[in-house]
N, C-alpha and C positions, 0 to 999 in steps of 0.2 A: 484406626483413628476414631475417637469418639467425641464427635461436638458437641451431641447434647450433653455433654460434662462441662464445658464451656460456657455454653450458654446457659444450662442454669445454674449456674456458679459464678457467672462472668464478675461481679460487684465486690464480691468476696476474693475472689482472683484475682482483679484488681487490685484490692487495697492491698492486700500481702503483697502484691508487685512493687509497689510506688515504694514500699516498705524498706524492702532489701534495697530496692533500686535506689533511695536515699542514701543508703550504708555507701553500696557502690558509688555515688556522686561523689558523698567526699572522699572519701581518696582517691578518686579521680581526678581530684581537683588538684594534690600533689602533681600527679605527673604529667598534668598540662602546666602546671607552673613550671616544674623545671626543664622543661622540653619548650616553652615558650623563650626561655629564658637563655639556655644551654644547648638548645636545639639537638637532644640528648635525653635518653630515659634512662629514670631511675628505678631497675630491677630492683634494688633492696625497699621500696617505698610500700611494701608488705608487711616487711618487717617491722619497719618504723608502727604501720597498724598494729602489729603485734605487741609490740613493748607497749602503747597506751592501751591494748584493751587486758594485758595482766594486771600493769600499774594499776587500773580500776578496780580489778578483782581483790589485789592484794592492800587495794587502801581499805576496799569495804572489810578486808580482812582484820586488818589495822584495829577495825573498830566493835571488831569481834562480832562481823557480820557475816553468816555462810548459806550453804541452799536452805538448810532449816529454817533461819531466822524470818521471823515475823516481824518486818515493820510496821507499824502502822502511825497515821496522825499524817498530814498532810507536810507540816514543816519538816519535821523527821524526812521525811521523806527526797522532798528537794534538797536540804540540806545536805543528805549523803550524795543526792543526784552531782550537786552544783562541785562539794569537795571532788567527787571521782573524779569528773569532769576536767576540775582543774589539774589535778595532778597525773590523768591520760595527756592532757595535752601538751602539759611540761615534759612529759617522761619522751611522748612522739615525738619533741622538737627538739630535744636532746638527742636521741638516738640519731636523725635527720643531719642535726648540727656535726658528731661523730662520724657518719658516712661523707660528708661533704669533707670537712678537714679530713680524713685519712684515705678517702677513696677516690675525693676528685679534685680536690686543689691542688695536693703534689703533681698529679698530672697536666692539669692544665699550665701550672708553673715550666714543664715541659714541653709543654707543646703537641701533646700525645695524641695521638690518632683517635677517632671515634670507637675502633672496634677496641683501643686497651680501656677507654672508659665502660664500655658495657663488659666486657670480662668481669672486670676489678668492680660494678654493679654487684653483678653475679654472684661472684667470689663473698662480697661482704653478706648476701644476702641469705647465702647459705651458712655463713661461718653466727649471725646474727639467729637465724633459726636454728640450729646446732647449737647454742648458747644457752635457748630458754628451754632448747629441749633436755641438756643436762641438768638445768637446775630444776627444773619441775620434773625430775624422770622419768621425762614422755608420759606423765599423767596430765588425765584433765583435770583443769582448776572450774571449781562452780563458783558463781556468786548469789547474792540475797535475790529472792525477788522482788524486787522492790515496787514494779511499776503492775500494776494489773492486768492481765490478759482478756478480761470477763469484758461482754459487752457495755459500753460507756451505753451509747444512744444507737437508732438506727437511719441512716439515711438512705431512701427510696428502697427499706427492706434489709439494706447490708449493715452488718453488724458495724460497727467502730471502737475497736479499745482505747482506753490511754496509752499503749505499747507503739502503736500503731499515728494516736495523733502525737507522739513525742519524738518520735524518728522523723516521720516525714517533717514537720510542726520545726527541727532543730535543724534538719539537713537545709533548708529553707532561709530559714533565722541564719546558718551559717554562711551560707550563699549570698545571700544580701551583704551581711557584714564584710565579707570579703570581696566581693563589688565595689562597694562604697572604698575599703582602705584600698583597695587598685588606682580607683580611679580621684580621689580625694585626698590623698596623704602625699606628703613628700615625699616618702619612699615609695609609693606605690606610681609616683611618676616617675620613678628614679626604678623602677623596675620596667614599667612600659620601652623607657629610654634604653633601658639598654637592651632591652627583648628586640628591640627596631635596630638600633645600629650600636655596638660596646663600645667603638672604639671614638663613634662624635661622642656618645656619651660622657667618655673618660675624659676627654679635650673637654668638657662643657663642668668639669669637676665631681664626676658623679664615682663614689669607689664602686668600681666592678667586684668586687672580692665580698664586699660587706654586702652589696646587693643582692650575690648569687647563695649566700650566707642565710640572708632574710628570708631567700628564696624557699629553701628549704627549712628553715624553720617557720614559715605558714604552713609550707606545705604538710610539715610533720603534725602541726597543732590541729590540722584537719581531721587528719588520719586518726590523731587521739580522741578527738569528738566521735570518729567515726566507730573508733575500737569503743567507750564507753555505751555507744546505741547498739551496739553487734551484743556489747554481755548482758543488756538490759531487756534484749530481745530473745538471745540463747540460751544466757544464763549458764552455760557450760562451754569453754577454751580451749583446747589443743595447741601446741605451738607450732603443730603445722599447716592450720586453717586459713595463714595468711597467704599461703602460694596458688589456691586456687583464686582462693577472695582478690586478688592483688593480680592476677589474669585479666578477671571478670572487669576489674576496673581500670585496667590499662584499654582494655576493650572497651567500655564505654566513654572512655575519655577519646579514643581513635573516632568511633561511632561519634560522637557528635560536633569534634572536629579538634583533636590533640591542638592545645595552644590557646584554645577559646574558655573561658570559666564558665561562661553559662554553656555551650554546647556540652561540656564535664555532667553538667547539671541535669541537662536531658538525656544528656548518654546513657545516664546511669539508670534514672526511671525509667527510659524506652527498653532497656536492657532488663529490669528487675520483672517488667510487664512480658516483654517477650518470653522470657524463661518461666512464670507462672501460663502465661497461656500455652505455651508447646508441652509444659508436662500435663496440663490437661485435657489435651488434644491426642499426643501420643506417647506420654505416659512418662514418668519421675525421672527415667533412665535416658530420654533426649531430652533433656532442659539443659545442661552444657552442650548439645552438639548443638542446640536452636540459636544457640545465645553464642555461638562461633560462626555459627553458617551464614546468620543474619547480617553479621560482622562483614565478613567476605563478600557479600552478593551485594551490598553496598556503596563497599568501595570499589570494586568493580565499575559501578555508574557514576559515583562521587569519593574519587579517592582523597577528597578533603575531608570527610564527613560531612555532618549535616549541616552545620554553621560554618564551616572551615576553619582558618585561624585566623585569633586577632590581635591576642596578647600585646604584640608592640604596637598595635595601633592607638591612634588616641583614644574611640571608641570602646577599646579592652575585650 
């Protein structure tokens, strides 16, 4: 164990924590929606990250943008940010909207036990990563750099890049904005409603089909925000980087209370912190056993997590 790696690094450690641990929120925020909603996880909500953080690579591609290329100029810049962006989040809520019609609506049309919807998760989730691993032939995809990694400013000594205020800075911005459309919008009361009870909901005119629909295409449009911050951070793709990543955030969406969006929110930065502080403590090689163990001994005390759930309630 070595602290003084900790502590004099703690600032720095930190901010790369909140970092990844932003990436982790949002798509932990998928599967606290559909488990608020469905009372049910979505294994393939990995993949759904996967398909917006290529679509991102392959649109800057589009534009005949690769690791070589040099952007620069400030508009340039957002401009390609804002396209990727849109079209990760389109591609995630596609892919999401696909999982949902082929994987869980025939079932629930039946009436199917919880354990055929997690198979048939499974099933889609590997047949979805098997997909992009044919078409990309298990090569990595690189994208531009587009955002700068070099120190912006320093606060109390710790560096801060733009890579750094744009992740956390968007993970944040997305969080709000999906707060507000939960708790402000007609469907996002028409999602509370039926997260609380489906079937007064149905009696009260609300479509459960289209709500659980909506469901998962939020949930997907996350996850593409979340895939465009993963390539602007990594800048290099595997297609099968989403099964770890897509763990870590079913985990922190557990950790701060599966069902709750903001607990999703802390899940995720408590998680991204925890795993920067235990590889600096004991080293690169326990940063997933830290970031599981933590998990465990948790719920052990609070098997709600840390907010518990609240999705159907008024409060969200």
């Amino acid at each position: 164990m070595d602290f003084n790696e900790l502590f004099s690094n703690f600032g720095e450690l930190t901010t790369t924590g909140l970092t990844i641990g932003a990436i982790y929120a949002l798509v932990a925020l998928g599967y606290t929606l559909v488990y608020g909603v469905l009372r049910l996880i979505n294994f393939a909500h990995s993949e759904v990250f996967i398909a917006g953080a290529f679509a991102a690579i392959w649109t800057w591609g589009a534009f005949g943008l690769n690791q070589d290329s040099n952007v620069t100029g400030f508009g340039a810049i957002v401009f390609y940010l804002l396209i990727a962006m849109l079209v990760a989040a389109l591609a995630s809520a596609a892919t999401a909207t696909v999982v949902e019609r082929v994987a869980y609506r025939p079932l629930r049309k039946r009436n199917a036990p919880p354990l055929a919807f997690l198979i048939t998760a499974i099933g889609a989730s590997i047949a979805i990563s098997e997909a992009f691993g044919i078409y990309t032939r298990r090569l990595p995809e690189s994208g531009p750099r587009l955002v700068s990694q070099d120190p912006l400013f320093h606060v109390f000594g710790v560096p801060i890049n733009p890579v750094q205020l744009l992740t956390i800075g968007g993970a944040l911005l997305m969080m709000i904005l999906l707060d507000m459309f939960i708790n402000r919008s007609r469907v996002g009361r028409g999602i509370r409603a039926v997260a609380q009870d489906p079937n007064t909901a149905a009696l009260m005119g609300v479509n459960k089909d289209r709500i659980i629909l909506m469901v998962f295409v939020v949930g997907g449009a996350m996850a593409g925000v979340a895939g465009l911050l993963y390539d602007v951070r990594i800048q290099t793709l595997t297609y099968s980087v989403g099964f770890l990543l897509g763990l870590k955030a079913f985990t922190a969406a557990v950790l701060g209370g599966i069902g709750n969006l903001r607990g999703a929110l802390l899940g995720g930065l408590l998680l991204g912190l925890v795993e920067n502080y235990a590889s600096a403590v004991f080293g690169t090689n326990w940063k997933d056993f830290a970031a599981f163990a933590v998990l465990v001994v948790l719920l052990m005390f609070r098997p709600t997590g840390l907010l518990g759930e609240s999705l159907g309630r008024a409060r969200a």
